[in-house]
C-alpha positions in Angstrom: -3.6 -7.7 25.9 -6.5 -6.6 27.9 -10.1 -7.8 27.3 -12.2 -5.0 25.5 -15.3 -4.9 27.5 -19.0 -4.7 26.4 -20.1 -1.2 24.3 -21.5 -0.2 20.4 -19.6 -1.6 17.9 -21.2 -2.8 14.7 -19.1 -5.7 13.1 -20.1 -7.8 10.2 -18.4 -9.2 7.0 -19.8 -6.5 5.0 -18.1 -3.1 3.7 -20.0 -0.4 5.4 -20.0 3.1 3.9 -19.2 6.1 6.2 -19.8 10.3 4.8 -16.9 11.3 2.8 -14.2 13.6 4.7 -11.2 15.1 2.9 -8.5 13.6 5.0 -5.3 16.6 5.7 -2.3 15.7 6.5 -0.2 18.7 5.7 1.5 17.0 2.4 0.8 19.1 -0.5 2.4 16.8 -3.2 0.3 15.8 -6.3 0.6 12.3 -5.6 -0.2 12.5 -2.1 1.9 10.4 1.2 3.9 7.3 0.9 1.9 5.4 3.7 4.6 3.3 5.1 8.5 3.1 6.0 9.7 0.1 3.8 13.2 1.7 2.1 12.7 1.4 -1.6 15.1 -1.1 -2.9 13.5 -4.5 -3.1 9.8 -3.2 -1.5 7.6 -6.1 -0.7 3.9 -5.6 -1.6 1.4 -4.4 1.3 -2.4 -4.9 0.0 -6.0 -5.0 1.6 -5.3 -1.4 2.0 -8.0 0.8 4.5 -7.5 4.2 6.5 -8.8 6.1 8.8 -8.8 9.7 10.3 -9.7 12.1 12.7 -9.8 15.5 11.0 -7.7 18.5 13.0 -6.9 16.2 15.9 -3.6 16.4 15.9 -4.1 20.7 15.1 -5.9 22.8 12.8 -5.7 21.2 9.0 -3.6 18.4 10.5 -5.5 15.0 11.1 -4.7 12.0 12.8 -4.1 9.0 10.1 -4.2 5.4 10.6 -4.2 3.1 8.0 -3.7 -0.9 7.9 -2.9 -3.0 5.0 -1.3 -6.8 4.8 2.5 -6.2 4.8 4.5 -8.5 3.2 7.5 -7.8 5.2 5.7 -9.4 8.3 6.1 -6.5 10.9 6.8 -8.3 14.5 5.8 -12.0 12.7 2.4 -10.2 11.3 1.3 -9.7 8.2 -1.5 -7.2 9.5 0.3 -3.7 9.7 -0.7 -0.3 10.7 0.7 2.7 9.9 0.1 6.4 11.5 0.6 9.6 10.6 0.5 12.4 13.6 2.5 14.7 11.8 3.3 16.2 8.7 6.8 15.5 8.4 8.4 14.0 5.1 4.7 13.1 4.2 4.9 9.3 5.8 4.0 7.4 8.3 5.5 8.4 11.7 5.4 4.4 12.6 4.1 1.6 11.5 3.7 -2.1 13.2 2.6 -5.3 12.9 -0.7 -5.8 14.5 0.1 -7.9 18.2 -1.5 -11.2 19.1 -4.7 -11.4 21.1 -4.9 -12.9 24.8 -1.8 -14.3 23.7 -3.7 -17.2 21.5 -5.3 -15.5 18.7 -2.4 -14.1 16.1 -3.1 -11.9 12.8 -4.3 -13.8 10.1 -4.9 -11.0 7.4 -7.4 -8.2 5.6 -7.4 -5.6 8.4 -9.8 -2.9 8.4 -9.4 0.8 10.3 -11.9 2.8 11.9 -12.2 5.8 13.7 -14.9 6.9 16.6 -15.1 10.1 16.8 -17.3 10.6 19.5 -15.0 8.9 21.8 -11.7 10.0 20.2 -10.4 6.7 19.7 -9.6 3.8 16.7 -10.7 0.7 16.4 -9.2 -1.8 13.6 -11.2 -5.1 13.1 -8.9 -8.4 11.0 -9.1 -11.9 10.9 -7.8 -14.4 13.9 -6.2 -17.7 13.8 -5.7 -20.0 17.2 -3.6 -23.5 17.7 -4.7 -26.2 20.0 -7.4 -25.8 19.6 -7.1 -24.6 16.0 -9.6 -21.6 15.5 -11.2 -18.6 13.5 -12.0 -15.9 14.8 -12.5 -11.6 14.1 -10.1 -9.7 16.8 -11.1 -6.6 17.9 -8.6 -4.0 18.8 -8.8 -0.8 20.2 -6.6 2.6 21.3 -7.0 6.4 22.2 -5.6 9.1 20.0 -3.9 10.2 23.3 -2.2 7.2 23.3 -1.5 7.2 19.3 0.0 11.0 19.8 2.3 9.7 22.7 5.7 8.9 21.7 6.1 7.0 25.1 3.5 4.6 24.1 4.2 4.1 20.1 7.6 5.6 19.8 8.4 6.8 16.0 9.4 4.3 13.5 9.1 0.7 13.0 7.4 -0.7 16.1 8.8 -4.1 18.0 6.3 -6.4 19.2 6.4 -4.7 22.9 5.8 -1.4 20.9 2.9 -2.7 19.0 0.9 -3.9 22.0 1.2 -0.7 23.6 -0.3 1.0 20.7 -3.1 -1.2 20.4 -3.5 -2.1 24.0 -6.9 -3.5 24.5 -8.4 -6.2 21.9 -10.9 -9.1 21.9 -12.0 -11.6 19.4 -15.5 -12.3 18.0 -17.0 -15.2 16.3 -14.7 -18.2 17.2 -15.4 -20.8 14.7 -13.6 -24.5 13.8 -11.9 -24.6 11.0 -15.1 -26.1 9.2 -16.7 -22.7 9.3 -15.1 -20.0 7.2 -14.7 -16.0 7.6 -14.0 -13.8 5.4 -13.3 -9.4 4.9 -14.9 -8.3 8.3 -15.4 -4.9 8.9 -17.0 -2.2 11.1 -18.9 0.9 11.8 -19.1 2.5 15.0 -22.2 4.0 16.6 -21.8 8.1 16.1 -23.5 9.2 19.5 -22.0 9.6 23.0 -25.4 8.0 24.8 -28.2 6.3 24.0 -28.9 3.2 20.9 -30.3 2.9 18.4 -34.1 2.0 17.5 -34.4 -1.9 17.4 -37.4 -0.6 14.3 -34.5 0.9 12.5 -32.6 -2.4 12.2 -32.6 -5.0 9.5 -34.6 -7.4 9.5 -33.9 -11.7 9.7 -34.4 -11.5 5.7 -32.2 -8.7 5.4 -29.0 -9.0 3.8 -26.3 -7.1 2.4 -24.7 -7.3 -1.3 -21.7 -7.4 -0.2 -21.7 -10.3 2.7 -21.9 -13.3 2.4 -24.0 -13.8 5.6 -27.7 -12.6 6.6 -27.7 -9.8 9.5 -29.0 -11.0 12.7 -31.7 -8.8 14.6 -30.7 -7.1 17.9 -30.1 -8.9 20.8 -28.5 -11.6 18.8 -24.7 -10.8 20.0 -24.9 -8.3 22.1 -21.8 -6.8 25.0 -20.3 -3.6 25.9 -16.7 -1.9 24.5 -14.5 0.0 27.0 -17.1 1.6 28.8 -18.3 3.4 25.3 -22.1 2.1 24.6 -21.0 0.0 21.7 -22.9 -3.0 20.5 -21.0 -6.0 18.7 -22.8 -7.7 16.8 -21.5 -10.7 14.4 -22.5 -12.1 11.3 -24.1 -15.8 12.7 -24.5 -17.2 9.3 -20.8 -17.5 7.8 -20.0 -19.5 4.6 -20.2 -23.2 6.3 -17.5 -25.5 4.7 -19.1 -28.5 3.1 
């Protein structure tokens, strides 16, 4: 798994609220889509439920769906499953995975979040990371195309394998290593809408500011700063998690 390099990505452990978009995915049933492939005798439970879409990118009414919950049937050895819809067909998923380990150290470790960047025509989906010798925390990062989500060569239909996973999600990076005396907790994200440019250090929070939701002050620019996939996205990470005692 590749290294996602520095651009403007927004992460913090705080829900962040994007405008409303009425998702289509050519299923006209009242009770919408089944979002994953589990057969229906003895379902496990999949919670911490999140999607995200890109409206008419797959054709005209027909958007490209991802979503990710925590899947109890443990995909590949992870709990962290996504699930994409590129079609209409049978109103489901067209695969689903488990999400793939990060520089081969930092494996799933729950609540992952989806997000979509429109400007750039890509995903990102942000979770929680766990690491042995040394044990760490940590946010991973993950990345893909919708090019690469429409390809069947590259995340064939169905249930994904490990191998299949990866190539899905093929560039990732964690954020916010900690030791186990720190603790993290729901992160999300929000991607910069624009193609060029950033935004105005003014129109930042403040050190004082902080959000209902997080359990950590947001820092002010410059605090975190690198570059995603050659994208101008800016990661920033909450500094002040929940400290254990």
């Amino acid at each position: 798994m590749s290294l996602l390099s520095p651009k403007s990505l927004f992460l913090s452990v705080s829900l962040v609220l994007l405008p409303a978009a009425h998702a289509q995915s050519g299923c006209t049933a009242p009770d919408g889509s089944r979002f994953n492939l589990e057969p229906r005798p003895n379902a496990v439970v999949q919670t911490a439920l999140s999607v995200a879409m890109l409206p008419n990118r797959v054709g005209p009414d027909m958007d490209l769906v991802v979503a990710t919950a925590y899947d109890g049937r443990g995909l590949g050895g992870s709990n962290d499953g996504f699930y994409v819809q590129r079609s209409g067909v049978n109103c489901q998923p067209d695969f689903e995975g488990g999400l793939p380990v990060i520089d081969n150290v930092f494996g799933p470790n729950g609540t992952p979040t989806a997000v979509a960047d429109p400007a750039r025509d890509a995903f990102f989906i942000v979770d929680l990371r766990f690491a042995n010798a040394p044990d760490q925390n940590a946010v991973g990062i993950l990345r893909t195309t919708s090019a690469n989500l429409l390809s069947s060569t590259a995340c064939p239909s169905g249930t994904q394998t490990d191998a299949g996973s990866a190539s899905c999600w093929p560039a990732g990076t964690v954020a916010n290593v900690t030791g186990l005396d720190q603790f993290l907790q729901s992160p999300h994200i929000a991607v910069d809408p624009r193609k060029t440019g950033r935004e105005d250090p003014a129109d930042r929070p403040g050190p004082d500011h902080t959000d209902a939701h997080a359990p950590c002050s947001i820092p002010r620019p410059g605090v975190c700063e690198s570059r995603v996939m050659n994208t101008s996205m800016l990661i920033e990470s909450c500094q002040a998690d929940i400290r254990g005692a």
